[in-house]
C-alpha positions in Angstrom: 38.2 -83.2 -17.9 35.9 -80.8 -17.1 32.5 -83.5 -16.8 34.8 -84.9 -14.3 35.5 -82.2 -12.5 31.4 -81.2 -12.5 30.9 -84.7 -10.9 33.4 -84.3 -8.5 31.7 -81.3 -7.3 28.5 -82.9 -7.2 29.7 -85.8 -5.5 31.2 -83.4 -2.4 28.1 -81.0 -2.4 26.2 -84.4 -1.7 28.4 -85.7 0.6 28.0 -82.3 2.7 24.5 -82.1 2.6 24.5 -85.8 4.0 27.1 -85.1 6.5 25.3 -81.7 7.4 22.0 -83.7 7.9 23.4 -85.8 10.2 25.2 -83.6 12.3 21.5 -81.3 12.7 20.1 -85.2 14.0 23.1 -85.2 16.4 22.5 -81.8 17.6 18.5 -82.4 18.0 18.9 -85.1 20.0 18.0 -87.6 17.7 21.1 -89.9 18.6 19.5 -92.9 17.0 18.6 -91.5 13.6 22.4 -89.8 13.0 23.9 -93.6 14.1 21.8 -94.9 11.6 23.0 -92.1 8.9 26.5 -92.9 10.1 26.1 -96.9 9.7 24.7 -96.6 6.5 27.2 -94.1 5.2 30.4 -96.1 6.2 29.2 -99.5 4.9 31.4 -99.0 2.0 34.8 -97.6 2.0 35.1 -96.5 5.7 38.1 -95.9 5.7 38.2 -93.2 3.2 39.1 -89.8 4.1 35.6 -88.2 3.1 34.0 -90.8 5.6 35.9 -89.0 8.6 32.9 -86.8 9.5 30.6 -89.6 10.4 33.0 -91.2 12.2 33.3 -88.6 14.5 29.2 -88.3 14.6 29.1 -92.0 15.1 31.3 -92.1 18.2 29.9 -89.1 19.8 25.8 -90.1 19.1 26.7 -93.6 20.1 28.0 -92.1 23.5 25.3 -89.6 24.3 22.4 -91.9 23.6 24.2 -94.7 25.5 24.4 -92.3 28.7 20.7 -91.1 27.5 19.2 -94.5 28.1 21.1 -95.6 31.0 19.8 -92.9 33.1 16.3 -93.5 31.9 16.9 -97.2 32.8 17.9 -96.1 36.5 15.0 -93.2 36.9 12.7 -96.1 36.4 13.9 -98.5 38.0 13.7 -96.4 41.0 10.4 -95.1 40.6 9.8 -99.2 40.7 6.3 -98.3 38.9 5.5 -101.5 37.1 4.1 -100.0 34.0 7.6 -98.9 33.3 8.8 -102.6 33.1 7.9 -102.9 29.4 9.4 -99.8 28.8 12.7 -101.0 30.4 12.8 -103.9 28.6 12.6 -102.5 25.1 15.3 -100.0 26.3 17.9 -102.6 27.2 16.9 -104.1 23.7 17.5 -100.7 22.1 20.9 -100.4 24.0 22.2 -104.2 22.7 20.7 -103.8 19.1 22.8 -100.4 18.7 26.3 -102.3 19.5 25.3 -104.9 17.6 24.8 -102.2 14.2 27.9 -100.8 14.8 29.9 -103.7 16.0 30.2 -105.1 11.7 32.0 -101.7 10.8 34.9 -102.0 13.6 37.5 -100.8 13.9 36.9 -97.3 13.0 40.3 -95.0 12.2 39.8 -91.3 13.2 42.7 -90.6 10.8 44.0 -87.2 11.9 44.7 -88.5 15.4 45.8 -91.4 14.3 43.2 -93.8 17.1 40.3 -95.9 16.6 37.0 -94.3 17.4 35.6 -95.5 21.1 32.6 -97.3 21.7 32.6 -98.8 25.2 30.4 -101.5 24.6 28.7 -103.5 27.2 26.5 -107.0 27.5 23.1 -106.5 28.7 22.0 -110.1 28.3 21.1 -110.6 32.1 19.3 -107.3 32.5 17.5 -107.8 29.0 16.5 -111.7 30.3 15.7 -110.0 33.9 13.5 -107.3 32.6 11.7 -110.0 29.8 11.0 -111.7 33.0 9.7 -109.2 35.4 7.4 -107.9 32.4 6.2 -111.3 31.4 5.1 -111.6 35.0 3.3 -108.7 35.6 1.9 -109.2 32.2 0.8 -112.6 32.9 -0.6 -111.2 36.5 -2.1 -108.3 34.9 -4.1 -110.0 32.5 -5.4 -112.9 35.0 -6.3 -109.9 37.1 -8.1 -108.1 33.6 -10.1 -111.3 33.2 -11.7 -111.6 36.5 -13.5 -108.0 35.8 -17.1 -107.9 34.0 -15.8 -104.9 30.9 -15.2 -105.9 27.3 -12.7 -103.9 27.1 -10.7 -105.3 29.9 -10.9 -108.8 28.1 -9.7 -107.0 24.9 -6.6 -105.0 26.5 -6.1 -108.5 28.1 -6.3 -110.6 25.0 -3.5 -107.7 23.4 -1.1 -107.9 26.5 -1.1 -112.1 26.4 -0.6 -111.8 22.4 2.2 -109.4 23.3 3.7 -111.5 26.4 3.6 -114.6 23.9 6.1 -112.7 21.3 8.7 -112.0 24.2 8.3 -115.0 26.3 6.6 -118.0 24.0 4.8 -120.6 25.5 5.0 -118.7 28.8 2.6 -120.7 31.3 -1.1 -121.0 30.7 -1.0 -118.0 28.1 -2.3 -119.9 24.8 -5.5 -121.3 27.5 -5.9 -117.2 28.8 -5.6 -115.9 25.4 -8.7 -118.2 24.2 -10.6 -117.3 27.0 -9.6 -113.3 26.7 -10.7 -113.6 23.1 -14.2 -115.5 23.7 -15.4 -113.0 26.4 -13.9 -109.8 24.6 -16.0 -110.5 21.6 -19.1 -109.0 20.9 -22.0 -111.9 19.9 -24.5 -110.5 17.3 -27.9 -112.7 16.9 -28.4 -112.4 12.9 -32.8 -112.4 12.2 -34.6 -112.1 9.9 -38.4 -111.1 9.8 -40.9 -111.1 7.1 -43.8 -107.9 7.1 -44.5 -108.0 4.0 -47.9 -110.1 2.2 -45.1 -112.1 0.0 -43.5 -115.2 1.0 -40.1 -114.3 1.0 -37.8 -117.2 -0.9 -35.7 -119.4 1.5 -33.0 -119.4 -1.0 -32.9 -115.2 -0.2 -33.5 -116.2 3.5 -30.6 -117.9 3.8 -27.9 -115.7 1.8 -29.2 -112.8 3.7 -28.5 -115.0 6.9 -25.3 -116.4 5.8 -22.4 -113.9 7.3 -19.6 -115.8 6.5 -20.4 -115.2 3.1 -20.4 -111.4 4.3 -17.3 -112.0 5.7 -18.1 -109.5 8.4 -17.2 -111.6 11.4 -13.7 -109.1 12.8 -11.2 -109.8 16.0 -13.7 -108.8 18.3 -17.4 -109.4 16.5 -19.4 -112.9 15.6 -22.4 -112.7 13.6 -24.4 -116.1 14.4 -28.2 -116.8 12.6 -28.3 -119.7 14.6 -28.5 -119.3 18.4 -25.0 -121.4 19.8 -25.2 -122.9 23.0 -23.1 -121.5 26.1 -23.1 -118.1 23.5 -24.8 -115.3 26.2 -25.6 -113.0 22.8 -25.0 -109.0 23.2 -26.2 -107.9 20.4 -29.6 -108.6 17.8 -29.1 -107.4 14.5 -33.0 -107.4 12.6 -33.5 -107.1 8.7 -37.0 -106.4 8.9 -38.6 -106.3 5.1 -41.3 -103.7 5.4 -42.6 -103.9 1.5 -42.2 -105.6 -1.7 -43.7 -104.1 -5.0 -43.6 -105.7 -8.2 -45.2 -104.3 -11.2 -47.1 -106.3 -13.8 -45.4 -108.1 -16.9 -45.0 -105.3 -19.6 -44.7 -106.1 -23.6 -44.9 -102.5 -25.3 -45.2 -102.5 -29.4 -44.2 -99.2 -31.3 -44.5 -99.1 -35.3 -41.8 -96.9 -37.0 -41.4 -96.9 -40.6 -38.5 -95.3 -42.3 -37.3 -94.3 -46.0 -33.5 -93.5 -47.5 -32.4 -93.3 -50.5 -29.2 -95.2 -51.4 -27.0 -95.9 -54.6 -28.2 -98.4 -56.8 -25.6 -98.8 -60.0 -25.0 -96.6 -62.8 -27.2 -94.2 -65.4 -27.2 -92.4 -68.8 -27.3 -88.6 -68.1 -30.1 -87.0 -70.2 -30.4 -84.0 -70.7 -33.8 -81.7 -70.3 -35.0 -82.2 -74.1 -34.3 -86.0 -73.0 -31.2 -86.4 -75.2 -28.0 -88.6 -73.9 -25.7 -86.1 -72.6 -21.7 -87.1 -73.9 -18.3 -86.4 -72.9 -16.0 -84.7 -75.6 -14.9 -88.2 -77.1 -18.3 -88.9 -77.8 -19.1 -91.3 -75.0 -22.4 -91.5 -73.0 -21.8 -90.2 -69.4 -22.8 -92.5 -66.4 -23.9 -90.9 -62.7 -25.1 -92.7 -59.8 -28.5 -94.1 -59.7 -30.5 -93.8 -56.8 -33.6 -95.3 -55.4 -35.7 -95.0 -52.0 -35.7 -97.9 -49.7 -38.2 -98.2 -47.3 -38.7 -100.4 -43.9 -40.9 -101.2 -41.4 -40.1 -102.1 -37.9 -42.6 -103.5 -34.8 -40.4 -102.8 -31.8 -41.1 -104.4 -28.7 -39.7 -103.5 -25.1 -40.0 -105.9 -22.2 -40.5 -104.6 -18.7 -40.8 -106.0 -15.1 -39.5 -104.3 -11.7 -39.0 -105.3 -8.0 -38.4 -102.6 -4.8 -37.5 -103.8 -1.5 -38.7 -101.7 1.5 -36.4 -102.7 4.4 -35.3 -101.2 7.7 -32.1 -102.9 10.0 -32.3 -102.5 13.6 -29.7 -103.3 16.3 -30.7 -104.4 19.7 -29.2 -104.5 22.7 -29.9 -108.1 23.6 -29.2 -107.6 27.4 -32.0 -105.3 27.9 -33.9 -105.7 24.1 -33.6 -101.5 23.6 -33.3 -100.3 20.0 -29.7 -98.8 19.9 -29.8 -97.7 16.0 -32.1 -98.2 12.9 -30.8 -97.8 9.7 -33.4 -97.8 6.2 -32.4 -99.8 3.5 -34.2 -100.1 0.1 -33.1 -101.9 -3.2 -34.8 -102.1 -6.6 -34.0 -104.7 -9.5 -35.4 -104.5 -13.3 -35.8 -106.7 -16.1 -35.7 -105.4 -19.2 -35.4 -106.7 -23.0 -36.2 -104.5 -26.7 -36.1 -106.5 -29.8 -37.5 -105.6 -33.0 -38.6 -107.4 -36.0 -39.1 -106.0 -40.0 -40.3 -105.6 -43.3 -39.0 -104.1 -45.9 -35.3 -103.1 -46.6 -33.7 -102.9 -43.5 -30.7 -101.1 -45.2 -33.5 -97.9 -44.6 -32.7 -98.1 -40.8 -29.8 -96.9 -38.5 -27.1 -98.9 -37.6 -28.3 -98.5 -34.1 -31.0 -101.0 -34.7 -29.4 -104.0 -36.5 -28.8 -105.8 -32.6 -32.4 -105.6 -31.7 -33.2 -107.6 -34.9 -31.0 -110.4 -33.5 -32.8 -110.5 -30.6 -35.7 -112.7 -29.1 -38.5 -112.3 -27.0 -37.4 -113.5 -23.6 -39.6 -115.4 -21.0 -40.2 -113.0 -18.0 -38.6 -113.7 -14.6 -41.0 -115.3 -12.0 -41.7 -113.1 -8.7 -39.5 -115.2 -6.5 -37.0 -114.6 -8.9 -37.0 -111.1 -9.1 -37.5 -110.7 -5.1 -34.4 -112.8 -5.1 -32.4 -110.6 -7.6 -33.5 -107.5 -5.3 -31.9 -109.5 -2.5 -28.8 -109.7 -3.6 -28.2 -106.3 -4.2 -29.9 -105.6 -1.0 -27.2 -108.1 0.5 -24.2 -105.6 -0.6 -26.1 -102.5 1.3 -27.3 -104.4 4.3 -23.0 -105.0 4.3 -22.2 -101.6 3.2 -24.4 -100.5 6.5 -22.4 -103.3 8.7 -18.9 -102.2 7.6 -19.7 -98.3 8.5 -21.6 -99.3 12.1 -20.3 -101.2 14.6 -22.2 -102.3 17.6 -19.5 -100.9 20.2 -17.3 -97.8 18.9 
């Protein structure tokens, strides 16, 4: 009885708080936001007495925010400014999807004075097709008008309104044509090179995966990175990977010589005593200890070395009028490196830590266009990380 009555309680004081909520949204002005606290509060069991509250919210938000947008709809009408149209049209949207929420719960009771709640609706299908209309036009106008100018930026705004327009209004004259056009002159061209200062030929393989920028995967909505020069392309931007140095350092083979000792168990002895007597227990018997005997082992280690560092600088270009806009250093360093060991002797002497470099091998060093081509791709990830933080136009 008395868990019941605790969830009872809890049940009402959650009810309030809900109820209280959405009464505070009412009172903002937040008219939406309390309908859809309302709505989703008298999906189940509207007519229950507890559900009387947001009925009463429902009806009077769904009233004021009705009369809220209607007035806004007829102050910009009036002002007949035509970057109001898409704001128009959205609000007669607004005003048909809101009867359309509550429209599923009807009818409402408002039990105590014994009526169904009131929501005038209305249909707004002409003024919403009249307004789609009037904003695809001054959309479509707009954006012819955008295209004719000589600014990126305008072809980019453009390319948004037409993607827009084609939502509302699909297949809405020539916009599928405009929006290819809008999106070819909005975006920025980038003329991908490549040059060589260093005394080293550099490998073509590394040439071309440095060159390659779809495997980058850099190209964005508005930016193409082309290494080879595309006809009818007027490029606005060079980006340079100029390698500046390349140091590799000789084959290494170092040899060290350790030798180590332990001692370790080795079976069973007779104590004897110090007069050299066999020490027994109190039965009689001869006692046994460990035996122990030093091991010994030596080992001929041998460390492999080789190392390449790329010197590198990337420079963007302004193609139009070849100045340097930004120069960024880049630098990358790979190493090959191998220890194995060999032994004589007991290699139970030695540390663990030692056992995996007897399983290993001397290994045939890299070649120099191999290690310049490892360096490369490392250098690859940078010369991206460098791409991905600066764009050519902010």
């Amino acid at each position: 009885m008395k868990k019941t009555i605790l969830l009872l309680s809890i049940t009402l004081f959650i009810s309030a708080c809900g109820v209280k909520q959405t009464r505070n949204l009412l009172t903002s002005g937040n008219y939406d936001d309390a309908i859809d606290n309302s709505v989703s509060n008298l999906r189940s069991n509207k007519d229950k007495k507890g559900k009387q509250d947001y009925i009463y919210i429902l009806e009077e938000a769904f009233a004021k925010a009705k009369e809220r947008d209607l007035n806004l709809v007829n102050l910009m009408t009036q002002a007949a400014n035509p970057l109001n149209l898409e704001k128009i049209y959205n609000t007669y949207l607004l005003l048909h999807n809101r009867q359309e929420k509550i429209k599923p719960l009807l009818p409402l009771k408002l039990l105590q004075e014994g009526r169904n709640a009131k929501f005038p609706f209305n249909n707004y299908n002409s003024e919403i097709i009249e307004s789609k209309n009037a904003l695809s036009h001054f959309l479509y106008a707009n954006s012819k008008k955008l295209l004719l100018s000589v600014n990126k930026m305008n072809y980019r705004k453009a390319y948004d309104d037409l993607v827009y327009l084609d939502q509302i209004n699909p297949g809405y004259k020539d916009i599928l044509s405009l929006m290819e056009e809008a999106q070819f002159k909005g975006t920025d061209f980038v003329k991908v090179s490549l040059n060589n200062e260093t005394n080293m030929v550099l490998p073509i393989r590394l040439q071309n995966d440095l060159l390659d920028f779809n495997t980058f995967d850099m190209n964005d909505k508005w930016t193409a990175y082309h290494s080879n020069t595309e006809n009818g392309v007027d490029y606005d931007f060079q980006l340079i990977l100029n390698f500046r140095r390349i140091d590799i350092s000789p084959e290494q083979l170092k040899e060290k010589e350790i030798t180590k000792e332990q001692k370790i168990k080795d079976g069973l002895r007779t104590l004897i005593d110090k007069n050299g007597k066999v020490v027994k227990d109190s039965l009689g018997n001869p006692i046994k200890v460990d035996n122990f005997k030093t091991i010994r082992v030596r080992i001929y280690e041998f460390s492999q070395f080789k190392a390449c560092q790329i010197t590198a600088q990337v420079d963007y270009v302004n193609a139009k009028n070849h100045q340097l806009l930004k120069s960024f250093p880049l630098a990358s360093e790979s190493v090959f490196e191998n220890t194995y060991a060999t032994y004589k002797g007991d290699k139970r002497a030695t540390d663990d830590s030692y056992y995996s470099y007897f399983d290993k091998r001397n290994l045939p060093f890299p070649s120099n266009e191999q290690m310049v081509y490892d360096t490369g791709e490392d250098l690859k990830a940078k010369l991206k990380e460098i791409i991905s933080r600066n764009k050519f136009r902010q």
